[in-house]
N, C-alpha and C positions, 0 to 999 in steps of 0.2 A: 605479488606481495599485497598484503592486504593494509590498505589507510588505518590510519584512526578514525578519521570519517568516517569510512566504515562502517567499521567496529561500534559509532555512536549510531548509527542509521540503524544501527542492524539492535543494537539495546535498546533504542526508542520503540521499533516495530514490536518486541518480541513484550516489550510494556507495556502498549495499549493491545496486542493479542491477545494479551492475558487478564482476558475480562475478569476473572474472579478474583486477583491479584493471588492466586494460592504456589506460584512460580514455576507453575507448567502450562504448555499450552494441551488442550482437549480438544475434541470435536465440538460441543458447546461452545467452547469461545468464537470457534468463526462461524457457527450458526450463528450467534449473538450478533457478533461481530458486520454480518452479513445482515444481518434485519437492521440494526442502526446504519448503515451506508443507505439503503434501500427505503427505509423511513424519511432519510433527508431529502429526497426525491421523488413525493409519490405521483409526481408527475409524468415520472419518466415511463418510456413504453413497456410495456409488461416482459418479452422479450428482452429488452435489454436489463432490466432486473433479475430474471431468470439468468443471462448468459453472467451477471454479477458473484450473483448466489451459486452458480456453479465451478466459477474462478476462486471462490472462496472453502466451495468445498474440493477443488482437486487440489487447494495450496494446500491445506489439511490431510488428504491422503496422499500427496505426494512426499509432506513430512511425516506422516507416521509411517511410510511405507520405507522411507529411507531411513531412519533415525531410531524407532522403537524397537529398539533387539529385545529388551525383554519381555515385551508384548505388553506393558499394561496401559496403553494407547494414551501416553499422555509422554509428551515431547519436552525436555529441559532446555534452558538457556541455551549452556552451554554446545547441547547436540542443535539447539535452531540455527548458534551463528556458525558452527560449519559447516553445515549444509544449506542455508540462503547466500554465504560468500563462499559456492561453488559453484560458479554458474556453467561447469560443464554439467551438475546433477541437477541444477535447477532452473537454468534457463529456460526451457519452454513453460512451465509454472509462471511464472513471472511476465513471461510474453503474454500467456493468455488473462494472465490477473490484469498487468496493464493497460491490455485491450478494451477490458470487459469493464474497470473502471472508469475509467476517461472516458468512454463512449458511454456511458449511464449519464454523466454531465450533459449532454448534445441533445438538450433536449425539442429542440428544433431539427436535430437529425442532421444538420450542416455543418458538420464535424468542431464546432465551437461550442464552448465550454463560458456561461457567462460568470462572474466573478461572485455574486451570491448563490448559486449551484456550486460552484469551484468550494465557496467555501461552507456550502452545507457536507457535503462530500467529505470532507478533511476533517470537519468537524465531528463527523459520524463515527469517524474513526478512532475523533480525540485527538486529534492534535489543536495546538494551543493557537487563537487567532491573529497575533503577532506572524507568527512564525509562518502559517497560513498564506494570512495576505504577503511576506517577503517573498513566499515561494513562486505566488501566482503572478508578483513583478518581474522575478528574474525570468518567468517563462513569455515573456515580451507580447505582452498581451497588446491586441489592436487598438486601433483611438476610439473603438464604441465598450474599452473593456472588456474582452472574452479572450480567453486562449485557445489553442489550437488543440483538438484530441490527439492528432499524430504528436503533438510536441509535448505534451503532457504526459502521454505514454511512453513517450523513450525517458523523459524524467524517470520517470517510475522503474524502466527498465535500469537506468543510468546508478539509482539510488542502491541498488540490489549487487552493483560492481564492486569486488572488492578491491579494486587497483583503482577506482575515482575518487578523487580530492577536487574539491574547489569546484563542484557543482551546483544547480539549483536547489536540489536534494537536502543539501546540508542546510538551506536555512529552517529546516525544520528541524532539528539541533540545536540551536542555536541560542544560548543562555542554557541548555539544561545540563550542558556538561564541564565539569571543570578545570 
């Protein structure tokens, strides 16, 4: 059964995906989409950029492949949230997006994630720094500040559930819905 959580996690996503605000998502938007994550980072190893950029485009043809029956390659709302809250269609998408995120953060390569990369990352994406920094608390970050990539990516995996309520996920929600 799917949350209202959800359901906001999944209108948040599918509103900063939609870079050009025109109410579909395109190939463009996660090209876009994938250069500003990448830009907040130009630190990060070139490899993990790339394996970014291509989590970005298999999330893109994994939705047009499932969703675009009438072929004119651009994905609505409505066809995004039910197929991102089906995670029997979409689960490995997801696995390898959150992989490929959280590990572009670790830029020490020692699987931690420090709290201003956390949040150029999030902010690449657009999401809002309130909301941001709540998220990078709930994911119980160490006493030098950083999180964990493993525990950051099941966030992400977590966020994409549609039977989760009352996760880290949701404080990035949080005031924009009412």
């Amino acid at each position: 059964m799917r949350t209202v959580e959800a359901t906001h996690r999944v209108q948040l996503v599918f509103s900063l995906f939609d870079a050009d605000g025109n109410g579909y998502l395109e190939a463009a938007d996660f090209e876009l989409m994938g250069s500003r994550v990448v830009a907040a980072v130009p630190t990060a190893a070139d490899a993990r950029k790339r394996a970014l950029l291509d989590a970005f485009q298999r999330y893109w043809t994994t939705l047009v492949t499932e969703l675009d029956a009438n072929g004119d390659g651009r994905v609505s709302q409505e066809e995004f949230t039910a197929c991102v809250l089906a995670p029997e269609r979409f689960a490995p998408t997801v696995d390898a997006f959150a992989e490929a995120f959280a590990g572009l953060g670790s830029l020490e390569e020692d699987g931690l994630v420090t709290r201003p990369v956390f949040g150029g990352l999030m902010r690449g994406v657009g999401f809002q720094q309130p909301n941001i920094d709540a998220l990078f608390d709930a994911l119980n970050p160490t006493d030098d500040d950083r999180v964990a990539v493993d525990i950051w990516a099941e966030a992400i995996r977590d966020f994409y559930r549609p039977e989760k309520a009352g996760i880290a996920g949701d404080h990035l929600t949080a005031g924009l819905f009412g």
